[in-house]
Backbone as XML, in Angstrom:
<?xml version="1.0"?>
<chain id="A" units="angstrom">
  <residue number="1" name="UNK">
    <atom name="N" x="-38.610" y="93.563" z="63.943"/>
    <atom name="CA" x="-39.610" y="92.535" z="64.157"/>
    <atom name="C" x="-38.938" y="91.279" z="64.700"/>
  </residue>
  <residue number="2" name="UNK">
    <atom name="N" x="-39.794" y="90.563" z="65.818"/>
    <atom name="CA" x="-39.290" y="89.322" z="66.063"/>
    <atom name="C" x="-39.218" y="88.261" z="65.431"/>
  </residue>
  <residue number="3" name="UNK">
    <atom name="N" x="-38.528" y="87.442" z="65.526"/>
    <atom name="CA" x="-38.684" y="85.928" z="65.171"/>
    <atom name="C" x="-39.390" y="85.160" z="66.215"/>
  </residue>
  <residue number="4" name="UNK">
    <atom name="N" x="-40.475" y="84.673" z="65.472"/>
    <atom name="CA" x="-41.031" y="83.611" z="66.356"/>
    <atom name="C" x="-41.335" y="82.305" z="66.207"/>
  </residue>
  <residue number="5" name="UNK">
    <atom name="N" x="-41.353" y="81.501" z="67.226"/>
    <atom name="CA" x="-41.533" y="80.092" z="66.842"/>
    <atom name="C" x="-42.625" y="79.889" z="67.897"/>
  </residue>
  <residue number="6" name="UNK">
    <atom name="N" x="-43.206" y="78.421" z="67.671"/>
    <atom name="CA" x="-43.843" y="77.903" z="68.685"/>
    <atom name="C" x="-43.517" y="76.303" z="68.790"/>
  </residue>
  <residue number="7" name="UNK">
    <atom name="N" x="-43.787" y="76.022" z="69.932"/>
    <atom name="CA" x="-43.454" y="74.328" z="70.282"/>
    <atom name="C" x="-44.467" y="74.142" z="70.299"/>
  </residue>
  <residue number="8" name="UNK">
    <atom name="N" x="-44.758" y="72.634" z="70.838"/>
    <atom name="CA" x="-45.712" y="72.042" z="71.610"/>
    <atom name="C" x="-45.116" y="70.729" z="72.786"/>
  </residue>
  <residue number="9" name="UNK">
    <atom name="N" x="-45.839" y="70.948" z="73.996"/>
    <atom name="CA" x="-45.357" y="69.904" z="74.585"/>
    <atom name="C" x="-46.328" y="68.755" z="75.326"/>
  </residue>
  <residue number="10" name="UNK">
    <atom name="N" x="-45.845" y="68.081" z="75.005"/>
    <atom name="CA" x="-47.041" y="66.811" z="75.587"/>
    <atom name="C" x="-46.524" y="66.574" z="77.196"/>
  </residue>
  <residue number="11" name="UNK">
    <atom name="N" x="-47.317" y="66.628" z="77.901"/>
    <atom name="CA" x="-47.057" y="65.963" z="79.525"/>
    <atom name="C" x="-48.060" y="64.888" z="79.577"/>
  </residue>
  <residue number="12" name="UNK">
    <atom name="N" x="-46.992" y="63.826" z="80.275"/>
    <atom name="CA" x="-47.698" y="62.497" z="79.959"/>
    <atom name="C" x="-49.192" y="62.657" z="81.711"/>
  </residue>
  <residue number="13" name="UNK">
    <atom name="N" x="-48.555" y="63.586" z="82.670"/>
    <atom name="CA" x="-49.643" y="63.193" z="84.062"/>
    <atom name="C" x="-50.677" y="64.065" z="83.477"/>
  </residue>
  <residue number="14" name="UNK">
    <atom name="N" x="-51.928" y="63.786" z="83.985"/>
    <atom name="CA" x="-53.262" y="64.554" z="83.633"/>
    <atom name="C" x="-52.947" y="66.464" z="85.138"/>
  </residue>
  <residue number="15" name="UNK">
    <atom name="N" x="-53.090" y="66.926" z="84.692"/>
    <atom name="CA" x="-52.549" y="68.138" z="85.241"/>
    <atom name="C" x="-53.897" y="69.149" z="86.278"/>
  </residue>
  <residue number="16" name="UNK">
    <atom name="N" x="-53.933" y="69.626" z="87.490"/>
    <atom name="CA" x="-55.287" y="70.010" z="87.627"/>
    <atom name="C" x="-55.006" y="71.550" z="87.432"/>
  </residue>
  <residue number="17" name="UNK">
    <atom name="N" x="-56.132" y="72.092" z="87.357"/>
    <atom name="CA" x="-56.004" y="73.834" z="86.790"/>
    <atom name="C" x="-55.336" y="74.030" z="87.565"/>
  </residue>
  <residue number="18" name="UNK">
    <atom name="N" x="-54.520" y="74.364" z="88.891"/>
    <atom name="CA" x="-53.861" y="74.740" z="89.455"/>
    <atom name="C" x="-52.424" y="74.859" z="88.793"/>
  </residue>
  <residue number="19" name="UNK">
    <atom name="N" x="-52.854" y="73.563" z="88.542"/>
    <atom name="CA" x="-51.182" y="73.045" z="88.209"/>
    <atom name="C" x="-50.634" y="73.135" z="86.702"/>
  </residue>
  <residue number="20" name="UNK">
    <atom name="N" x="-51.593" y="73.684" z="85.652"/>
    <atom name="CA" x="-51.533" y="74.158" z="84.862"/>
    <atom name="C" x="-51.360" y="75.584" z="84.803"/>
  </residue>
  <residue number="21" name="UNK">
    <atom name="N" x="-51.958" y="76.226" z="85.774"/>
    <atom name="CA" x="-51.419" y="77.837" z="85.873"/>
    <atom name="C" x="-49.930" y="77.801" z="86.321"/>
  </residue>
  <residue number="22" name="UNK">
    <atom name="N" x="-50.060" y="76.765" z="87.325"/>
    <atom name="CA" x="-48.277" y="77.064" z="87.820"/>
    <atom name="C" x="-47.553" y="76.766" z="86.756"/>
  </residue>
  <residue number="23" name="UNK">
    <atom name="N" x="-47.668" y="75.785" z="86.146"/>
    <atom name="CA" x="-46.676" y="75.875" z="84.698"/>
    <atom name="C" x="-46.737" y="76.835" z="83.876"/>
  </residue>
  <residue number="24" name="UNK">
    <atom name="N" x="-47.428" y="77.632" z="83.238"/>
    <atom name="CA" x="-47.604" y="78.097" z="82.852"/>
    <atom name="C" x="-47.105" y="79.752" z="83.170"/>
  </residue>
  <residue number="25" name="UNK">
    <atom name="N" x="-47.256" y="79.914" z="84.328"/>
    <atom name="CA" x="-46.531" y="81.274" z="84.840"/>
    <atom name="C" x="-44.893" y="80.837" z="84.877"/>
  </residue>
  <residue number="26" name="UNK">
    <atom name="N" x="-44.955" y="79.736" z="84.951"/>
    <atom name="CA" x="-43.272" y="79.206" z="85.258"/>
    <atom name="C" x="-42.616" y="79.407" z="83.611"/>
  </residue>
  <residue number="27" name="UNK">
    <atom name="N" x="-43.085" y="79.271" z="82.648"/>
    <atom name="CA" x="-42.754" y="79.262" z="81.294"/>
    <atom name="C" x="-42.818" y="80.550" z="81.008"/>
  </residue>
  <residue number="28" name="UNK">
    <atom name="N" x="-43.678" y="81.226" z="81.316"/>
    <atom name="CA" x="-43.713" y="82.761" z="80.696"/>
    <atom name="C" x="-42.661" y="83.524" z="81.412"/>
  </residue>
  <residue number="29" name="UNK">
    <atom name="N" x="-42.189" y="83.255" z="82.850"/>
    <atom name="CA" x="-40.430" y="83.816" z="83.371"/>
    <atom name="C" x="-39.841" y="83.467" z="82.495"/>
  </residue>
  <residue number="30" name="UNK">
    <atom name="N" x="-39.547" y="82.552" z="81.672"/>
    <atom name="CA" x="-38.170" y="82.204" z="80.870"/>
    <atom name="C" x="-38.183" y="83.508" z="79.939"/>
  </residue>
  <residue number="31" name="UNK">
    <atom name="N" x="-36.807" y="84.457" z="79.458"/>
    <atom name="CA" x="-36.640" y="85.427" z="78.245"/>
    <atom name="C" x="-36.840" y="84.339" z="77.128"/>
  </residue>
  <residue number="32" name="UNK">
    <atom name="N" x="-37.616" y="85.743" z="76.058"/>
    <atom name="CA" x="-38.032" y="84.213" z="75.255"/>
    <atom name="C" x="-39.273" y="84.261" z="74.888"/>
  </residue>
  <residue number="33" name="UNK">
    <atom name="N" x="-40.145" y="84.230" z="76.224"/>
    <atom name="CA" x="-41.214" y="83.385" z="75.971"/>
    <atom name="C" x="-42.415" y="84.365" z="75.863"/>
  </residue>
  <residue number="34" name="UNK">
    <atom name="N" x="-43.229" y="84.170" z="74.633"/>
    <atom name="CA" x="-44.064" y="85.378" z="74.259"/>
    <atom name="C" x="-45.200" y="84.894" z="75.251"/>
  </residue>
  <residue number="35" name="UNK">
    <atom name="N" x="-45.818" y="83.531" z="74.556"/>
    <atom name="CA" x="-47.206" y="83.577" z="75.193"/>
    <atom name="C" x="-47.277" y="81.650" z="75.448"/>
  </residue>
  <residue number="36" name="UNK">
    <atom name="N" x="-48.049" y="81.725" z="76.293"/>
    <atom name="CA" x="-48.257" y="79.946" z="76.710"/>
    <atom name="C" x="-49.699" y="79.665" z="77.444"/>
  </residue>
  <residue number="37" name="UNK">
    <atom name="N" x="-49.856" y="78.927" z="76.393"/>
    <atom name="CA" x="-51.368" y="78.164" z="76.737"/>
    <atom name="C" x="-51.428" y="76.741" z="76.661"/>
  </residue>
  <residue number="38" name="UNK">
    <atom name="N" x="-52.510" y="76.185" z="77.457"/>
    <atom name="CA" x="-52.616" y="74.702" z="77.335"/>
    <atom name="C" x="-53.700" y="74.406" z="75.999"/>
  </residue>
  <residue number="39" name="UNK">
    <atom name="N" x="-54.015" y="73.627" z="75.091"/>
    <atom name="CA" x="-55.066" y="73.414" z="74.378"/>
    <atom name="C" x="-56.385" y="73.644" z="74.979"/>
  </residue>
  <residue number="40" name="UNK">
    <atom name="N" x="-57.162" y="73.909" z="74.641"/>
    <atom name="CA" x="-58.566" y="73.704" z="75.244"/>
    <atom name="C" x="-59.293" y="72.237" z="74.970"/>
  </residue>
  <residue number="41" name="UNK">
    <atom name="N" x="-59.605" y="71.521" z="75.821"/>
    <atom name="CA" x="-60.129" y="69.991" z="75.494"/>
    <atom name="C" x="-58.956" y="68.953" z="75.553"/>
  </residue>
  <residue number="42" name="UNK">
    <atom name="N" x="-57.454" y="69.747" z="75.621"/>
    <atom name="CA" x="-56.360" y="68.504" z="75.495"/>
    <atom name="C" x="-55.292" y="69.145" z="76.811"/>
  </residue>
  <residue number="43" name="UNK">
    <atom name="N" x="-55.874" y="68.894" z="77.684"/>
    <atom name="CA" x="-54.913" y="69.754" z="79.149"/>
    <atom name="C" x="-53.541" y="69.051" z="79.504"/>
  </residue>
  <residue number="44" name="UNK">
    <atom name="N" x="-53.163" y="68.049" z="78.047"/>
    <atom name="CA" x="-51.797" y="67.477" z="78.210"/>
    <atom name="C" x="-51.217" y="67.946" z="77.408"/>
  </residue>
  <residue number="45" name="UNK">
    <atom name="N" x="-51.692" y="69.212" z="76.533"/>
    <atom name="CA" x="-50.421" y="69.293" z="75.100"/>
    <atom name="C" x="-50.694" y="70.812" z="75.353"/>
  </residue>
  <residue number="46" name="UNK">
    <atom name="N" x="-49.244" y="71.527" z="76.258"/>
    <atom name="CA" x="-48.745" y="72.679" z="76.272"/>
    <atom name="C" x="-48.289" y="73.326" z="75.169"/>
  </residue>
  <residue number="47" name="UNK">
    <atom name="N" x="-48.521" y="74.764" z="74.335"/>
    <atom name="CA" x="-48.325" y="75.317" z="73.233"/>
    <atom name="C" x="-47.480" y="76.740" z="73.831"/>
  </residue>
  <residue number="48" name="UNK">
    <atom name="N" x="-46.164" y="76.641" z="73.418"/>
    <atom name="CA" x="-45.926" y="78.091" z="73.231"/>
    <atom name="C" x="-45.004" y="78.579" z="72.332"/>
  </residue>
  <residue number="49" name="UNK">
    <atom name="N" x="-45.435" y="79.370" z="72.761"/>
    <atom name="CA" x="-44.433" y="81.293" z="71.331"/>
    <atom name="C" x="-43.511" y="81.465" z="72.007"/>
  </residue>
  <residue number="50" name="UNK">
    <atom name="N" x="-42.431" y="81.556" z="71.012"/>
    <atom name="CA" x="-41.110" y="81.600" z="71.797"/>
    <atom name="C" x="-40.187" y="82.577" z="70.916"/>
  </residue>
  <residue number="51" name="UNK">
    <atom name="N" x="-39.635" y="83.064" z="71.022"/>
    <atom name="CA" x="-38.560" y="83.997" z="70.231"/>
    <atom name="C" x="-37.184" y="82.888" z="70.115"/>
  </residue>
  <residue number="52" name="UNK">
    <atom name="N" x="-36.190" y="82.569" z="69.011"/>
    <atom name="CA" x="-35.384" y="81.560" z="69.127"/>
    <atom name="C" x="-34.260" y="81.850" z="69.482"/>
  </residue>
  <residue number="53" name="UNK">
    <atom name="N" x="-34.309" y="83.388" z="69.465"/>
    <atom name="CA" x="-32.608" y="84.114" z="69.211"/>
    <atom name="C" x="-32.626" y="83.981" z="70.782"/>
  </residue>
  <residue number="54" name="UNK">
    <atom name="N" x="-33.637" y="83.916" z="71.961"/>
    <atom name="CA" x="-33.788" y="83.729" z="73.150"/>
    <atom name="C" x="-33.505" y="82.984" z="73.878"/>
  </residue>
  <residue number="55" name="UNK">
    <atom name="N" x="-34.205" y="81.873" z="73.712"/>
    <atom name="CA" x="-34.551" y="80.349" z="74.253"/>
    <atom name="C" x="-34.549" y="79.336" z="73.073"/>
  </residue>
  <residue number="56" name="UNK">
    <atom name="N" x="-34.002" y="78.462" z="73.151"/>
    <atom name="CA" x="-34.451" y="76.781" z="72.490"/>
    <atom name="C" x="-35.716" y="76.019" z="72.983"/>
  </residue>
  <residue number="57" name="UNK">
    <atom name="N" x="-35.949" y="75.578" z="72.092"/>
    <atom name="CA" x="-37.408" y="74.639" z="72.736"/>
    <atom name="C" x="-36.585" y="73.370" z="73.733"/>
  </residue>
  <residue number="58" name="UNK">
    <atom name="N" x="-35.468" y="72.832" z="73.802"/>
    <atom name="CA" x="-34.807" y="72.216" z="74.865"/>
    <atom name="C" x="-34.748" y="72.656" z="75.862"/>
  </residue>
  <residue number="59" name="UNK">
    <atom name="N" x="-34.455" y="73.732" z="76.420"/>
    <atom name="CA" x="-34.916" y="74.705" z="77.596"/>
    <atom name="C" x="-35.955" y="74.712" z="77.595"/>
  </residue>
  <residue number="60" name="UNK">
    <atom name="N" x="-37.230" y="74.510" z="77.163"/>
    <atom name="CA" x="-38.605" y="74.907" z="77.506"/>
    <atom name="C" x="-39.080" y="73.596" z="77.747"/>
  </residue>
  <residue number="61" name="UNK">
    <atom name="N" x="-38.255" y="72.951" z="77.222"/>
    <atom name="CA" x="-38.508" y="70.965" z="77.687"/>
    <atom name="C" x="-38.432" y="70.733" z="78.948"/>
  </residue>
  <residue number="62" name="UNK">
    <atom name="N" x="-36.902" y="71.427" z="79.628"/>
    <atom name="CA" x="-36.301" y="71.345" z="80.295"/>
    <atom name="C" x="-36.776" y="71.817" z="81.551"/>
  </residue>
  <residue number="63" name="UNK">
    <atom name="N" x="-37.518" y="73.278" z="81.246"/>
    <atom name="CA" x="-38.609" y="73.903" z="82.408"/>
    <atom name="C" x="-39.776" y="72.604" z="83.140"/>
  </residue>
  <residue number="64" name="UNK">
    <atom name="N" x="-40.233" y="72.093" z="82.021"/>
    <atom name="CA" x="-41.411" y="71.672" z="82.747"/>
    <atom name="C" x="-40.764" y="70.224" z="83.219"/>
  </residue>
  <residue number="65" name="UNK">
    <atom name="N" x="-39.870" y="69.865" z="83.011"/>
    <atom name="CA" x="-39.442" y="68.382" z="83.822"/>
    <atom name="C" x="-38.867" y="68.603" z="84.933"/>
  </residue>
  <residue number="66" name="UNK">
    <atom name="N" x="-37.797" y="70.283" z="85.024"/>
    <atom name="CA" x="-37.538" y="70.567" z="86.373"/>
    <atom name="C" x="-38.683" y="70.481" z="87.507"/>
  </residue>
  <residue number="67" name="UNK">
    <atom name="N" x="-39.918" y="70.604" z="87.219"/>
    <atom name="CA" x="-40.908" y="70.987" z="88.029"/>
    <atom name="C" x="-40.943" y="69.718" z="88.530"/>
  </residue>
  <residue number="68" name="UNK">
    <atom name="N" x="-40.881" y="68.734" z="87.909"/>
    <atom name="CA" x="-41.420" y="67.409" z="87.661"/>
    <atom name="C" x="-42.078" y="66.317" z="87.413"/>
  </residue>
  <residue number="69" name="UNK">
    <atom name="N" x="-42.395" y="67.050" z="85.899"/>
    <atom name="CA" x="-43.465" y="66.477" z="85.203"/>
    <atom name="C" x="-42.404" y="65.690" z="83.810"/>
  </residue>
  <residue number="70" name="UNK">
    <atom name="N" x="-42.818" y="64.632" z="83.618"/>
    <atom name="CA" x="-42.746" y="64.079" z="82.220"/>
    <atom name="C" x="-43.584" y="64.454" z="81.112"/>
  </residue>
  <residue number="71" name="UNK">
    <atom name="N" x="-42.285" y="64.472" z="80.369"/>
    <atom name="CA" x="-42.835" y="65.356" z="79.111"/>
    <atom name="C" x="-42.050" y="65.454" z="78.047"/>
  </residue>
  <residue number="72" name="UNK">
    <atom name="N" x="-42.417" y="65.369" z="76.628"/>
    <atom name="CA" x="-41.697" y="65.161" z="75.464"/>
    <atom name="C" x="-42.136" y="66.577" z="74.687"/>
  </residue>
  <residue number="73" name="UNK">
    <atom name="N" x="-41.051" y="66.690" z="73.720"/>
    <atom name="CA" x="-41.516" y="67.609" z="72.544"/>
    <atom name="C" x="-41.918" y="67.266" z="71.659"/>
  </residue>
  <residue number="74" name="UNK">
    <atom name="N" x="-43.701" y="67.661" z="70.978"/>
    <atom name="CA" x="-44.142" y="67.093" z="70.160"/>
    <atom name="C" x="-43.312" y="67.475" z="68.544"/>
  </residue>
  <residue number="75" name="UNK">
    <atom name="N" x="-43.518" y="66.777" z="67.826"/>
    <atom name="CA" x="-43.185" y="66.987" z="66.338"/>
    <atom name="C" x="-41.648" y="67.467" z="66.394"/>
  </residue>
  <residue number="76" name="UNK">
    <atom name="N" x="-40.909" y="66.982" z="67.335"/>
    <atom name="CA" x="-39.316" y="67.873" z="67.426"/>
    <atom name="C" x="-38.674" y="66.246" z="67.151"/>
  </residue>
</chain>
């Protein structure tokens, strides 16, 4: 059985569905990464499942600022 965790990440720009799928397919390439969704009603606070023995949630920080979005880890 896996170990799993989940993050959350806040992006401070308002994001349009487009650009939420592209993140989102961009996060699920990382090994690691089980599943990733945006909130429903909060399209700034990214949620995902992550396996730890995989990925760090610093790498998954790290994904979405490469793109170039600002963005913090919530509750980290």
């Amino acid at each position: 059985m896996k170990n799993l965790s989940d993050v959350m990440i806040h992006l401070d720009e308002p994001l349009s569905q487009t650009h939420r799928n592209t993140l989102e397919e961009r996060m699920r390439a990382l090994p690691g990464v089980i599943a990733v969704r945006f909130n429903p009603g909060k399209n700034h606070l990214l949620l995902i499942a992550f396996d730890p023995d995989q990925v760090r949630p610093i790498a998954l920080l790290a994904q979405a600022k490469s793109i170039g979005y600002t963005a913090q880890l919530v509750g980290a």
